[in-house]
N, C-alpha and C positions, 0 to 999 in steps of 0.2 A: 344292286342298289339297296335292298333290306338286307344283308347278310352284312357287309360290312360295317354299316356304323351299330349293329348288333354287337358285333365282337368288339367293337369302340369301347362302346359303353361299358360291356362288362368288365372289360380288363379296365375302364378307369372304377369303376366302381369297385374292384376288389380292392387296386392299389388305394383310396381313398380310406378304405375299412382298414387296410392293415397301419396306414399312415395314420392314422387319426390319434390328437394329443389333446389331453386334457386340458381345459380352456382356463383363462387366471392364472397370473404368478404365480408361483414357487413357493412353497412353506414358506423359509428362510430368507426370501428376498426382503432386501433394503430400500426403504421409501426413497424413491428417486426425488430430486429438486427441480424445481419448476425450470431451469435454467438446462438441467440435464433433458428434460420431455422438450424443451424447446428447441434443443439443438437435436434431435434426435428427428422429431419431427421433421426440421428442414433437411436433414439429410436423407430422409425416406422420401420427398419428391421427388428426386430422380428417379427411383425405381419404381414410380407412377405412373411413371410420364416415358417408358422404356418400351422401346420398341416392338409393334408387336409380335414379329419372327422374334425376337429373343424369351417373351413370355410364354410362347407357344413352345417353346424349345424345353426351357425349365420345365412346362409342366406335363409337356407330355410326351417327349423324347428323354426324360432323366430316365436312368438304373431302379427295377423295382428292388423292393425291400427283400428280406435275405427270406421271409415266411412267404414271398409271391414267387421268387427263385426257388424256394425247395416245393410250392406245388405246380410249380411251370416244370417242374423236374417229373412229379407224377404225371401228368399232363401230356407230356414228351413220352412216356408208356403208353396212354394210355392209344393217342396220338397211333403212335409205330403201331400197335397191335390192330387197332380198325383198318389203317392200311395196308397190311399184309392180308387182314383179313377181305377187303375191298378188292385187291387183286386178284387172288386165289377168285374170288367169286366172279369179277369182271371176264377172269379169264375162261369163263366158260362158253361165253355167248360167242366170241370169235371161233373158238375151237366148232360147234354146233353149227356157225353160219358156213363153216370152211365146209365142214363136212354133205352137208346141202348143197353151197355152190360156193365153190372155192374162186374165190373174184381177189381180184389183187386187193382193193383197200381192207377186206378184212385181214390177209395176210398183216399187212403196216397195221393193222388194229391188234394182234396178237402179239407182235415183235413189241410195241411198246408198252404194250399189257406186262408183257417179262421182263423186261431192264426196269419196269416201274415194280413190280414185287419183289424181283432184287435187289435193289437201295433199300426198299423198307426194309426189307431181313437186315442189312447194313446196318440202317441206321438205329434199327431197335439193341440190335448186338451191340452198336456204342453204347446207348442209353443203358442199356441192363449190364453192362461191364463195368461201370463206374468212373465210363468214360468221357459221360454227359457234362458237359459245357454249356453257359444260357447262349453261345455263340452257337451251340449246334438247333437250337431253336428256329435261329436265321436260317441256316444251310436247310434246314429240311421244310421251311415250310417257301420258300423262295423258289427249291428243289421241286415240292408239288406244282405248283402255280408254270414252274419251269416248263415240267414232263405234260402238262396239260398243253404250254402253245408248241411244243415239240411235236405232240401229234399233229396240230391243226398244218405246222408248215411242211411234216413229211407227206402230208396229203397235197398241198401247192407243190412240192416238187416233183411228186409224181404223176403232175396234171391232173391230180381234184379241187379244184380251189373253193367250187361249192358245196363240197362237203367239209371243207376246213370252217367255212364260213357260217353254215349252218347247221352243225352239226348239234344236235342237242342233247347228247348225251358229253360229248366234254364240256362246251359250256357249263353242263353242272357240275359237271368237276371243279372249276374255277370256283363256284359257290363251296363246294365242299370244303375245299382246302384253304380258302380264307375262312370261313366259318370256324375252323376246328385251332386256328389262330389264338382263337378265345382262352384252348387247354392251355397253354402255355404263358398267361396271364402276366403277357408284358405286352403295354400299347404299343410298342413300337415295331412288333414283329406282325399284328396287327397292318400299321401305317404301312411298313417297307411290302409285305406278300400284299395288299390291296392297291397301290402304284405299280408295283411290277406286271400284275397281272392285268389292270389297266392299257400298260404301256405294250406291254406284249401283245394284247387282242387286235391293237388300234394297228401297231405294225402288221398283223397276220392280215386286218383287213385289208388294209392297202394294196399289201400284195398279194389280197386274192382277186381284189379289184380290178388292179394291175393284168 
């Protein structure tokens, strides 16, 4: 509930800073006619009085600017490198609890520890090849928020569903990985990993209810 509209704000606030235009006509502009501000005027009440799903949409689902694309690009670095580096480090506590007492859900804690450090190496290989897309922004942070209710329902299916439900270390994974939404300074990747992640919780819960 604080992490999300955290990473709201920033990415509108950055798009806001690179958007920003200097206010007053144009050198060069020609004094308009009273008859021309008149007509103009009535034709801007429509767009007044316009829906609010369509104003929402304009202002905070448009394309960022190409300076909020190229540091959502750094961001997307910087991004891959803390998750790889997050892995490698998660993945010791599973190996340590195995070794003490090898219980089956740490096993499922370590399996998804390593398919989750391999997509990072992935996905940073894309990024650092020159293969980055603002599209690949989506897949990887959609991807986090993914690999986090992945573990909670590999746990329901192997008959733990109160450790899917209360588990408090992914839970903060979900915090994580929206939070870092921000590097990538587009509101909309932001909106779509905080609905998904939402929407995924609400489904795990059910069915740990269930």
């Amino acid at each position: 509930t604080v992490v999300a509209p955290v990473c709201v704000f920033a990415a509108a606030a950055g798009r806001a800073s690179a958007r920003r235009l200097p206010s007053g006509p144009p050198p060069n502009a020609e004094p308009r006619r009273m008859a021309d501000v008149d007509r103009a005027t009535l034709e801007s009440k429509p767009n007044r009085a316009a829906p609010a799903l369509a104003v929402w949409w304009t202002q905070y689902w448009a394309p960022p600017s190409r300076e909020l694309l190229s540091a959502g690009h750094d961001g997307e670095l910087v991004v891959a490198k803390g998750r790889i580096g997050l892995g490698i480090a998660v993945m010791f506590l599973p190996v340590i609890s195995i070794l003490q007492d090898p219980r089956r859900e740490r096993w499922i804690a370590l399996v998804v520890t390593l398919v989750a450090t391999f997509l990072a190496v992935l996905s940073y290989a894309a990024a650092r090849r020159q293969l980055w897309h603002h599209s690949l922004s989506f897949v990887t942070s959609l991807g986090d928020v993914t690999m986090v209710s992945l573990a909670h329902a590999v746990y329901i299916a192997e008959g733990m569903p109160a450790i899917a439900a209360n588990s408090r270390t992914n839970f903060f994974l979900y915090a994580l990985a929206i939070g870092a939404t921000a590097l990538r300074f587009d509101l909309r990747v932001g909106i779509a990993s905080g609905t998904v992640a939402v929407v995924q919780f609400a489904g795990i819960a059910l069915w740990a209810n269930a």
